[in-house]
N, CA, C and O atoms as a MOPAC input file, in Angstrom:
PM7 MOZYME 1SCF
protein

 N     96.04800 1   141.96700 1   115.69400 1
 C     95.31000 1   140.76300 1   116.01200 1
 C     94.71100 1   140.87900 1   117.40800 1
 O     95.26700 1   141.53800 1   118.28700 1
 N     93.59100 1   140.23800 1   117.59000 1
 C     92.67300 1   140.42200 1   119.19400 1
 C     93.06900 1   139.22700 1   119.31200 1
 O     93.08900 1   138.21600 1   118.61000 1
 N     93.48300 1   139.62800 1   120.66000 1
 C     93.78000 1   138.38100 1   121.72200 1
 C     92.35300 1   137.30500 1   122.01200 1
 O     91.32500 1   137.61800 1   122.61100 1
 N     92.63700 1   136.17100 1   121.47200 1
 C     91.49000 1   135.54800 1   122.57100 1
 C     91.63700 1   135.46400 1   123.69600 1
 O     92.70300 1   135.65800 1   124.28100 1
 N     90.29800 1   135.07400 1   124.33500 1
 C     89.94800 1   135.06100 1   126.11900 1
 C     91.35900 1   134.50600 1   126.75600 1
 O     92.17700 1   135.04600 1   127.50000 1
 N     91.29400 1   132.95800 1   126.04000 1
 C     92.45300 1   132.21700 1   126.76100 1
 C     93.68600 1   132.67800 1   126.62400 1
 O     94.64100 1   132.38400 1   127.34400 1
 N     93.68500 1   133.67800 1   125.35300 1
 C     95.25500 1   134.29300 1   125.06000 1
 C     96.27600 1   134.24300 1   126.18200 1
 O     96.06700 1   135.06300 1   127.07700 1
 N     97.72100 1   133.17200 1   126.38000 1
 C     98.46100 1   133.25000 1   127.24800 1
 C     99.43700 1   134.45300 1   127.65800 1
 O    100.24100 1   134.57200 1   128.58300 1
 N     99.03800 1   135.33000 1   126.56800 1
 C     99.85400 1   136.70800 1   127.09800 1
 C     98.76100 1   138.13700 1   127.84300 1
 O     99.01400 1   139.33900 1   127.92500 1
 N     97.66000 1   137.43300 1   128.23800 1
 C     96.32900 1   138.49500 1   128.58000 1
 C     97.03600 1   139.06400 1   130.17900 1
 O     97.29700 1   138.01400 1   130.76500 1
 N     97.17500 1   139.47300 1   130.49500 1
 C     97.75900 1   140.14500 1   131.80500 1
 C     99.06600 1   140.76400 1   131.45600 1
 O     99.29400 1   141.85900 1   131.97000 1
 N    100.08800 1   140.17300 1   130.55900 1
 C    101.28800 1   140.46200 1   130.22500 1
 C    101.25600 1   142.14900 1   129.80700 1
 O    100.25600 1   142.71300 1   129.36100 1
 N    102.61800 1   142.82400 1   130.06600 1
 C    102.73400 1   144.35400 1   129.31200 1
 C    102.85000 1   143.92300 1   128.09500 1
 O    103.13700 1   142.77700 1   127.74600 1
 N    102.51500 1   145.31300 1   127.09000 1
 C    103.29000 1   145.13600 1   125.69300 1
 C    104.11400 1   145.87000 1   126.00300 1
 O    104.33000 1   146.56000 1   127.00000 1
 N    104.79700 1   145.62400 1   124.68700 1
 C    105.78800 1   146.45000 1   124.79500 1
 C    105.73300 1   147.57100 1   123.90000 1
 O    104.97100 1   147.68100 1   122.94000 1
 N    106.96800 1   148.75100 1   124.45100 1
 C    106.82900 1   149.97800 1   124.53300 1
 C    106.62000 1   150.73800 1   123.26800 1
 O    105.93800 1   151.74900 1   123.09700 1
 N    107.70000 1   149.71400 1   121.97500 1
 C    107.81800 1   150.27400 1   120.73400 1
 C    108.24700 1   149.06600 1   119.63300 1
 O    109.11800 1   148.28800 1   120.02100 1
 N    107.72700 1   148.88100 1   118.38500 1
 C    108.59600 1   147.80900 1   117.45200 1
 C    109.58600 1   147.75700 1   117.41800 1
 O    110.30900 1   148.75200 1   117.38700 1
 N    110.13200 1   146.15300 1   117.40700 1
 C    111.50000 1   146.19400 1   117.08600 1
 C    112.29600 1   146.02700 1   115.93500 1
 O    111.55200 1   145.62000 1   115.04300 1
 N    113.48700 1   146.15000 1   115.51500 1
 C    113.85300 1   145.98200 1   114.04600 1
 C    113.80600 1   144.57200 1   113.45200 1
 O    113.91400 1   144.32700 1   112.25100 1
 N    113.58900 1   143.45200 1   114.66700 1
 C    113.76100 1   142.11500 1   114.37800 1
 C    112.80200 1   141.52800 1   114.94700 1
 O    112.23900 1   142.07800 1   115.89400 1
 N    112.40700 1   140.28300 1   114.49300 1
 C    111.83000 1   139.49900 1   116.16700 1
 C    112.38600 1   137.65600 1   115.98500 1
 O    113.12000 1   137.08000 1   115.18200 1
 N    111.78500 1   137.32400 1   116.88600 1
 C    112.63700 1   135.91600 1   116.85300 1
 C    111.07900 1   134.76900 1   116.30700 1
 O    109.91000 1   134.91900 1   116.65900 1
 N    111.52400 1   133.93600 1   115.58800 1
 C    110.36500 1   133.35100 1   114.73300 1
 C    111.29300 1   131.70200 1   115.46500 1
 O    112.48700 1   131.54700 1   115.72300 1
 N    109.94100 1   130.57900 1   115.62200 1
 C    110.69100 1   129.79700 1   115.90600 1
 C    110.29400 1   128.30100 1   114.91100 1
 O    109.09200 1   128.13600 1   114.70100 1
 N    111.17200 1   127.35700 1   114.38100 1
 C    110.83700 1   126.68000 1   113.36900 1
 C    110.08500 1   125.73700 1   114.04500 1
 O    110.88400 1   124.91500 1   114.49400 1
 N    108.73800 1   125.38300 1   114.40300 1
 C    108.55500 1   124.58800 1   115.34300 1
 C    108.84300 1   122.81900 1   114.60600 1
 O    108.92000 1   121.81200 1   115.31100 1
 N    108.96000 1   122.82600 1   113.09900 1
 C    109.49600 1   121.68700 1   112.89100 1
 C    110.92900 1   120.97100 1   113.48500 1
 O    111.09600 1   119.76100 1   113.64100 1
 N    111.66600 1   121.77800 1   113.69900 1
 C    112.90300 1   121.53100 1   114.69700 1
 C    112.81500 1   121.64100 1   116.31600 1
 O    113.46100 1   120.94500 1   117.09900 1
 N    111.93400 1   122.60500 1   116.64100 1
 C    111.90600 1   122.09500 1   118.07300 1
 C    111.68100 1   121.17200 1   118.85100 1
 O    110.53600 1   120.72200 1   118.81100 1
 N    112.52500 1   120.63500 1   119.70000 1
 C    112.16100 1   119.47400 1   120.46400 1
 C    111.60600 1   119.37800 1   121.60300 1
 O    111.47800 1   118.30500 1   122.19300 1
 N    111.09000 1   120.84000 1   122.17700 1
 C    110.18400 1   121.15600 1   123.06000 1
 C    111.22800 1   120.95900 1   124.35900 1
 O    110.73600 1   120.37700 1   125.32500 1
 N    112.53500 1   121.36400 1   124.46200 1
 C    113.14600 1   121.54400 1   125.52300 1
 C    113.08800 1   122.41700 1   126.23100 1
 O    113.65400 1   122.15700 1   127.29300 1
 N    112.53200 1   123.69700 1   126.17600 1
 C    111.72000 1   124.78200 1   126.87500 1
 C    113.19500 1   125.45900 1   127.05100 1
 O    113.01000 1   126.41600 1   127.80200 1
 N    114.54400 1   125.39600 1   126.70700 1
 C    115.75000 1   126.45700 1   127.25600 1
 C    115.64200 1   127.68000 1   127.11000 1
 O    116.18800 1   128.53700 1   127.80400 1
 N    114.73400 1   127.89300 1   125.94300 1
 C    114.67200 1   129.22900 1   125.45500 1
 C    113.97800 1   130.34200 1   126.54700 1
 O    114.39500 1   131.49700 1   126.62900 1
 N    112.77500 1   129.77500 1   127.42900 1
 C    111.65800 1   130.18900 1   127.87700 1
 C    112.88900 1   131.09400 1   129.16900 1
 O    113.02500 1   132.30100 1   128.97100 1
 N    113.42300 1   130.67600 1   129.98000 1
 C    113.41500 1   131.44300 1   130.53700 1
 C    114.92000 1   132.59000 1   130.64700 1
 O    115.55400 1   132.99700 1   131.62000 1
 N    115.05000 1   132.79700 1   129.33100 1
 C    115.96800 1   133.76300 1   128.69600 1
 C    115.21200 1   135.02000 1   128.36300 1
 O    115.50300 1   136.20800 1   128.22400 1
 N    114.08400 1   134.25500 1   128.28800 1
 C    113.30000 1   135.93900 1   127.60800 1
 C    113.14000 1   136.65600 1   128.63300 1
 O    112.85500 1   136.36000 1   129.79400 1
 N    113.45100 1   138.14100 1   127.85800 1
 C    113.37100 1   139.57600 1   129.26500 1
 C    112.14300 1   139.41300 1   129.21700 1
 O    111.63100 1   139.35500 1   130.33400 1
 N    111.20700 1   139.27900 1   128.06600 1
 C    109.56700 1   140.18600 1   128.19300 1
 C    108.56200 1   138.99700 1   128.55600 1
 O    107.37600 1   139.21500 1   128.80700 1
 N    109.26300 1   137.42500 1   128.56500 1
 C    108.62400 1   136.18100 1   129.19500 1
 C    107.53100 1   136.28200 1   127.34000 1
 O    106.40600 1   136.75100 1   127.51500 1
 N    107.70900 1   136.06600 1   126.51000 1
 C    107.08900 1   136.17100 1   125.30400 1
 C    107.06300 1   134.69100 1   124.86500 1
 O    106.42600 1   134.49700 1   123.83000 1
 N    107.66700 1   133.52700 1   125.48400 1
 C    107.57900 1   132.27700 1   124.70500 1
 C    106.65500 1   131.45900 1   125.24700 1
 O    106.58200 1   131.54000 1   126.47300 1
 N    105.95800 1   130.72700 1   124.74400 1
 C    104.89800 1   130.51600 1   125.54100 1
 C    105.02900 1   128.81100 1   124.79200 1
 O    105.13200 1   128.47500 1   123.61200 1
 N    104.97200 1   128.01500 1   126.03200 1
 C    104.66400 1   126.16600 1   125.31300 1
 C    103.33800 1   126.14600 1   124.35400 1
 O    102.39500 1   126.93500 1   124.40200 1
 N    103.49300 1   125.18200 1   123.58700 1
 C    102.44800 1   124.81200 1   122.38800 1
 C    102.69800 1   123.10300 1   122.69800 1
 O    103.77700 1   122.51900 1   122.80400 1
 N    100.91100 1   122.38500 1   122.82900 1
 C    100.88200 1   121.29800 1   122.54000 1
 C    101.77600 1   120.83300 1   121.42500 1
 O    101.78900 1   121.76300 1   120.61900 1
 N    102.63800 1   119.71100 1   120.91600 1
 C    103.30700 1   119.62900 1   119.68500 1
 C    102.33400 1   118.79400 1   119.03300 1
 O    101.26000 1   118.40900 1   119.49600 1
 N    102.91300 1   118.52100 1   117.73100 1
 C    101.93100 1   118.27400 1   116.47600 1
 C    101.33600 1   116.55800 1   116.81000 1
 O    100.22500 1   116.14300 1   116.48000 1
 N    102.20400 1   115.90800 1   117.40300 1
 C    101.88200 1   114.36100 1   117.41100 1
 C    101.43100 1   113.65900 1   118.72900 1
 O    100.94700 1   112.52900 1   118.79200 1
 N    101.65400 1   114.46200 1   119.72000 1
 C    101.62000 1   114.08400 1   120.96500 1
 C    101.75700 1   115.52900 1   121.97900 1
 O    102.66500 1   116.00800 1   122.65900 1
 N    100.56500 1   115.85500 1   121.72200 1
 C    100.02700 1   117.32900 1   122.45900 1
 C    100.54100 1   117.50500 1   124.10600 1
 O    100.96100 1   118.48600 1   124.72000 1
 N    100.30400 1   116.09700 1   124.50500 1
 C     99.69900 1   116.14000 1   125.97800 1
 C    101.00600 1   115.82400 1   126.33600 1
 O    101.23400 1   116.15400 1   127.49900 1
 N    102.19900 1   115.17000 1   125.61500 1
 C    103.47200 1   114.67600 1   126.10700 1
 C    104.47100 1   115.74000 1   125.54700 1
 O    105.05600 1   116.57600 1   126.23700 1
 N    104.56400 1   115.60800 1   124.38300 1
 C    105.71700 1   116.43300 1   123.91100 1
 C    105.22500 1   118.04600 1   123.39700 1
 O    104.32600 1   118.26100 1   122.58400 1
 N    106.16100 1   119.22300 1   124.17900 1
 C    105.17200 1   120.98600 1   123.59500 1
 C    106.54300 1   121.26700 1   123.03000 1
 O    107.63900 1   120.91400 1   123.46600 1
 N    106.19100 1   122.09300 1   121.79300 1
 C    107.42600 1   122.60100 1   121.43900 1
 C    106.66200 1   124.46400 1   122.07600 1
 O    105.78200 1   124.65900 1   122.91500 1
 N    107.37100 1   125.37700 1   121.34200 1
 C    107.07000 1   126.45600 1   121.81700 1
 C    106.81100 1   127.82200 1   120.60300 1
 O    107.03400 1   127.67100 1   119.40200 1
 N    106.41800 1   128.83600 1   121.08300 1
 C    105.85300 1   129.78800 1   120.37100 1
 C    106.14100 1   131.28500 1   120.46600 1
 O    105.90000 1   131.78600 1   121.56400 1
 N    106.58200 1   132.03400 1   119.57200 1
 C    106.68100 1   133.26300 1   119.90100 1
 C    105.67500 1   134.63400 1   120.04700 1
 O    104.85400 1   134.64900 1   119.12900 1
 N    105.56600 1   135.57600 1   120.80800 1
 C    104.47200 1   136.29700 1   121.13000 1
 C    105.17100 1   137.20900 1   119.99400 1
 O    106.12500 1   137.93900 1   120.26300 1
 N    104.50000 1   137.08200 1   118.43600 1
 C    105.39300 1   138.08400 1   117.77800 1
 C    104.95200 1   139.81700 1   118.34200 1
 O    105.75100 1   140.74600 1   118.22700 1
 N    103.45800 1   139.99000 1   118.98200 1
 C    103.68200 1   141.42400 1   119.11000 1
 C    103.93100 1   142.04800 1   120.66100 1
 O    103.61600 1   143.06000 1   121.28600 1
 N    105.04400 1   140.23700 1   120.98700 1
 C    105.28300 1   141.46900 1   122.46000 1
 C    106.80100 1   141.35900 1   122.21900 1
 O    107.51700 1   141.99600 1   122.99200 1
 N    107.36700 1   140.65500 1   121.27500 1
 C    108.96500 1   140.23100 1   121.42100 1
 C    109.60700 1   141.97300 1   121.32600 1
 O    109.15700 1   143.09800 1   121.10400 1
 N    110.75600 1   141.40300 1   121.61000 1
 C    111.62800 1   142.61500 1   121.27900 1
 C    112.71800 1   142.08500 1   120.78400 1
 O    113.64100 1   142.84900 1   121.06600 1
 N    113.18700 1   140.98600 1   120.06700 1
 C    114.17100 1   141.31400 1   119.01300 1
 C    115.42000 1   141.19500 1   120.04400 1
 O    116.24800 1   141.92000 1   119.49200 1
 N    115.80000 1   140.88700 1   120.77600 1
 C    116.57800 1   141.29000 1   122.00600 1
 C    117.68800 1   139.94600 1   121.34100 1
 O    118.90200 1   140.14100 1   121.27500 1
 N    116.98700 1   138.48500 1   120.84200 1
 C    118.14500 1   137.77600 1   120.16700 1
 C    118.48800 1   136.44000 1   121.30900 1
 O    118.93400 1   135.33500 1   120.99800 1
 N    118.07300 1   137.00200 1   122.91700 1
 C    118.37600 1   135.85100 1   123.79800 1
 C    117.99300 1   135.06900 1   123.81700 1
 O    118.47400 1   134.29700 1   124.64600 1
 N    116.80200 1   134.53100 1   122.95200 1
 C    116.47400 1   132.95100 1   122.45300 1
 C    117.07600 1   131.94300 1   121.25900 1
 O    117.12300 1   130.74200 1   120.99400 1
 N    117.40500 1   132.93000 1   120.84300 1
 C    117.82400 1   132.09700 1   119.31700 1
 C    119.70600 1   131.62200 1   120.07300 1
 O    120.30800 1   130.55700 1   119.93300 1
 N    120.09400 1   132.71900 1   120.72700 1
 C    121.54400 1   132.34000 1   120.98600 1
 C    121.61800 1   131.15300 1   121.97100 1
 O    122.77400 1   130.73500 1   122.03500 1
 N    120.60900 1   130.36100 1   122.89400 1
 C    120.43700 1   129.75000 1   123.73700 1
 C    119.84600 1   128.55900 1   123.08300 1
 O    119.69200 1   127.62300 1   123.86900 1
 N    119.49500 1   128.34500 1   121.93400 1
 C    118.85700 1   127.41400 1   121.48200 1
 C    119.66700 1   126.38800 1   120.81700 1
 O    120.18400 1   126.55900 1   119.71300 1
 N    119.80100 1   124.93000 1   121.77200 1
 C    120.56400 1   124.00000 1   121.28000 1
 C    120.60200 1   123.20800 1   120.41900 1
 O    121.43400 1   122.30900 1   120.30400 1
 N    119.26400 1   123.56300 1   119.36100 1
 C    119.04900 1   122.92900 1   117.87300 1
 C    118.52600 1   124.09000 1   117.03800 1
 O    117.55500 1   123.96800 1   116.29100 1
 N    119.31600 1   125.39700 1   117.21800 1
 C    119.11400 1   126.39900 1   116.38000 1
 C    117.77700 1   126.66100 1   115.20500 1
 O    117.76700 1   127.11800 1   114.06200 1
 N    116.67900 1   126.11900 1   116.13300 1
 C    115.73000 1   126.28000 1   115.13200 1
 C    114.64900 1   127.68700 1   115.98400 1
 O    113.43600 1   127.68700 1   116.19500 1
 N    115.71800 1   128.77400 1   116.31200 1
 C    115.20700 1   129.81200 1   116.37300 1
 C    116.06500 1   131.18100 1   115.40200 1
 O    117.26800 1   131.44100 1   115.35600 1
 N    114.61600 1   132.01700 1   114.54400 1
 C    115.53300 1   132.48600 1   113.85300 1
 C    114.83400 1   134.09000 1   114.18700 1
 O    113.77700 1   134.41700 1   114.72500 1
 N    116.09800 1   134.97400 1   113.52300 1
 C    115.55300 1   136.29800 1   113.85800 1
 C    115.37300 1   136.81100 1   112.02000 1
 O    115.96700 1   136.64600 1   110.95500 1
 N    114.23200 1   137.45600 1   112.52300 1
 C    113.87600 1   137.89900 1   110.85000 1
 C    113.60900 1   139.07600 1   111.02100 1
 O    113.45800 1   139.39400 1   112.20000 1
 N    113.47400 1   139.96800 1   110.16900 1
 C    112.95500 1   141.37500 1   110.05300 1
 C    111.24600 1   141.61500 1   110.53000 1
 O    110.30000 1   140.86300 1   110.29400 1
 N    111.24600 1   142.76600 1   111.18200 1
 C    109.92400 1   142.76200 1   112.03000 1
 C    108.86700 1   142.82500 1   110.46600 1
 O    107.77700 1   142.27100 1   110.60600 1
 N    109.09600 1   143.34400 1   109.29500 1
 C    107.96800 1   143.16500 1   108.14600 1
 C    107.39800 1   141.88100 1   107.56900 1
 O    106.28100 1   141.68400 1   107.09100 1
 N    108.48500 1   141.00300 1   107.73300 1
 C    108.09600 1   139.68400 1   107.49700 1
 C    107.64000 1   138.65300 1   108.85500 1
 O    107.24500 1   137.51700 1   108.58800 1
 N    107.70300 1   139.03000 1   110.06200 1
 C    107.45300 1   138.22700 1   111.16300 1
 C    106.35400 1   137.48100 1   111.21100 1
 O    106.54900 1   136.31200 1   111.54500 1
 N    105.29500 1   137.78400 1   110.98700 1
 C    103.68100 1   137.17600 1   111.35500 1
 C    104.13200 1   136.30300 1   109.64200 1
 O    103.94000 1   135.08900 1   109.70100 1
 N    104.54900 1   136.69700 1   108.56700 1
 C    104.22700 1   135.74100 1   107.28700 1
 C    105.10300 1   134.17400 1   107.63800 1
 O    104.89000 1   133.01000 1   107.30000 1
 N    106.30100 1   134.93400 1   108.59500 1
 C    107.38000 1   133.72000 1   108.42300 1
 C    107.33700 1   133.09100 1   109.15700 1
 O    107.91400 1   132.00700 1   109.07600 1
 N    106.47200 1   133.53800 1   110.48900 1
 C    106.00600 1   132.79900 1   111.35800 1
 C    104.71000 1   132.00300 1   111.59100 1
 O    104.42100 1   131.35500 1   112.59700 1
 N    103.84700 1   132.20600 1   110.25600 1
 C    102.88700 1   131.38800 1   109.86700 1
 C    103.34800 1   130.13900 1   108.89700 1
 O    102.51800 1   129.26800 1   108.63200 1
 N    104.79600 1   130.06100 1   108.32900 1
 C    105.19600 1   129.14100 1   107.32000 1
 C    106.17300 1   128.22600 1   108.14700 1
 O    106.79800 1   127.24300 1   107.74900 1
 N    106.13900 1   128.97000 1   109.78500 1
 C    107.10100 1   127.69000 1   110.18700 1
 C    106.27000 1   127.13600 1   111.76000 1
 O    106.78000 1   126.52300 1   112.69900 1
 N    105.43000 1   127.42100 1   111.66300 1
 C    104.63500 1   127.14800 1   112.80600 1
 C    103.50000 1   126.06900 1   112.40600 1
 O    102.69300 1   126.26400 1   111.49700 1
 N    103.55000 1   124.83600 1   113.25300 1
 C    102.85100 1   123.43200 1   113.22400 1
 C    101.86700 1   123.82100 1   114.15200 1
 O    100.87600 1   124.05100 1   113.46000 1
 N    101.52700 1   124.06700 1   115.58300 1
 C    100.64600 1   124.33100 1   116.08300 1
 C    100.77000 1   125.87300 1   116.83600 1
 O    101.86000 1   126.32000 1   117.19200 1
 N     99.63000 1   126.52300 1   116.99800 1
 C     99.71100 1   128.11200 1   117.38700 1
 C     98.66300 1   127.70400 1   118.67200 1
 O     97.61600 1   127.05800 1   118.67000 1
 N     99.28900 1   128.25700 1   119.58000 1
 C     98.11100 1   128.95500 1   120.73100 1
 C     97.85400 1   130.58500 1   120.83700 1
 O     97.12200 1   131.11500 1   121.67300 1
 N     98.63100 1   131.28600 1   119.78500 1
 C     98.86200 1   132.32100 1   120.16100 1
 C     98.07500 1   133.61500 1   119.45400 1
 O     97.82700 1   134.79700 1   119.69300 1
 N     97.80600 1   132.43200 1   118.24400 1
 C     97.43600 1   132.94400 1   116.75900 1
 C     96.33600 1   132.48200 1   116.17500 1
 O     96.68300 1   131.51500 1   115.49700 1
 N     94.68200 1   132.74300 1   116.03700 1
 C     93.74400 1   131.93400 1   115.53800 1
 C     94.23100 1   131.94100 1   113.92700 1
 O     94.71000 1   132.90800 1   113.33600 1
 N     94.00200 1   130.71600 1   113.42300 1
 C     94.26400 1   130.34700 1   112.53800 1
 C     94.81700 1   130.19800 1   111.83100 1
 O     94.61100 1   130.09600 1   110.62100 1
 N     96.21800 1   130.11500 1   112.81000 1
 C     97.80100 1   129.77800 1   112.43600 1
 C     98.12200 1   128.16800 1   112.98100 1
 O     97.62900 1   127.58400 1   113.94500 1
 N     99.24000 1   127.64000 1   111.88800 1
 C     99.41900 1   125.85200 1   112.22300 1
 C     98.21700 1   125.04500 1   112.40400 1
 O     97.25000 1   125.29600 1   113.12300 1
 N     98.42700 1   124.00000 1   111.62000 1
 C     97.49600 1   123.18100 1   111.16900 1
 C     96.24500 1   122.77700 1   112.52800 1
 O     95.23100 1   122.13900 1   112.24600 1
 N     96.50100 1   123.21000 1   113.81600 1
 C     95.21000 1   122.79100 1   114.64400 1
 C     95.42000 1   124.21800 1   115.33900 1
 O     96.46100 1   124.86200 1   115.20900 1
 N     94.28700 1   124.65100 1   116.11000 1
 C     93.76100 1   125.66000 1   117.13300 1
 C     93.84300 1   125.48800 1   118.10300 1
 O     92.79400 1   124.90400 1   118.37700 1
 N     94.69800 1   125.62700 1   119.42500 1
 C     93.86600 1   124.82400 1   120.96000 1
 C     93.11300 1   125.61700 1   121.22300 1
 O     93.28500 1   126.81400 1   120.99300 1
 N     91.87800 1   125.01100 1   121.88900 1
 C     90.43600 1   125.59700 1   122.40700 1
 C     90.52600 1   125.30400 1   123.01800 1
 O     89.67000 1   125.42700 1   123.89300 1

């Protein structure tokens, strides 16, 4: 996938090699408490306007092709609606649980522009 302009991971490294897992997050359960964000080694979670109230409440998003599977979000997450799935299914399972995407054109029901 090409990053758009605004893409919030455009300066970021990738990373080095795939991992066997990655972390997918249900954004219907998130309550946009951000705990997860600063657990990540590779800084891969990035806030998302949420579905009802953009400007007040963000839940959050995973960078599926910079994660590494590493697991320190999902274990930190106090309404377990982070899950780790196999890296073949990541982008499908993370299009079936994702309400809004900044990360992804034409993933979850709106785009931010």
């Amino acid at each position: 996938m090409d990053k758009l302009p605004q893409h919030p991971a455009l300066g970021k490294a990738d990373r080095k090699k795939p991992p066997r897992q990655l972390a997918v997050i249900d954004q219907k359960g998130c309550t946009g408490c951000h705990a997860c964000i600063p657990f990540c080694p590779v800084d891969c979670i990035e806030a998302v306007p949420g579905p009802e109230h953009p400007d007040f409440m963000r839940v959050v998003e995973v960078d599926l092709e910079r994660c590494i599977g590493c697991e320190a979000c999902a274990k930190v997450c106090p309404w377990e609606t982070i899950f780790m799935v196999d890296y073949g299914v990541g982008d499908e399972t993370a299009a079936d649980m994702t309400i809004r995407s900044i990360l992804y054109e034409g993933i979850g029901t709106d785009r931010a522009e």
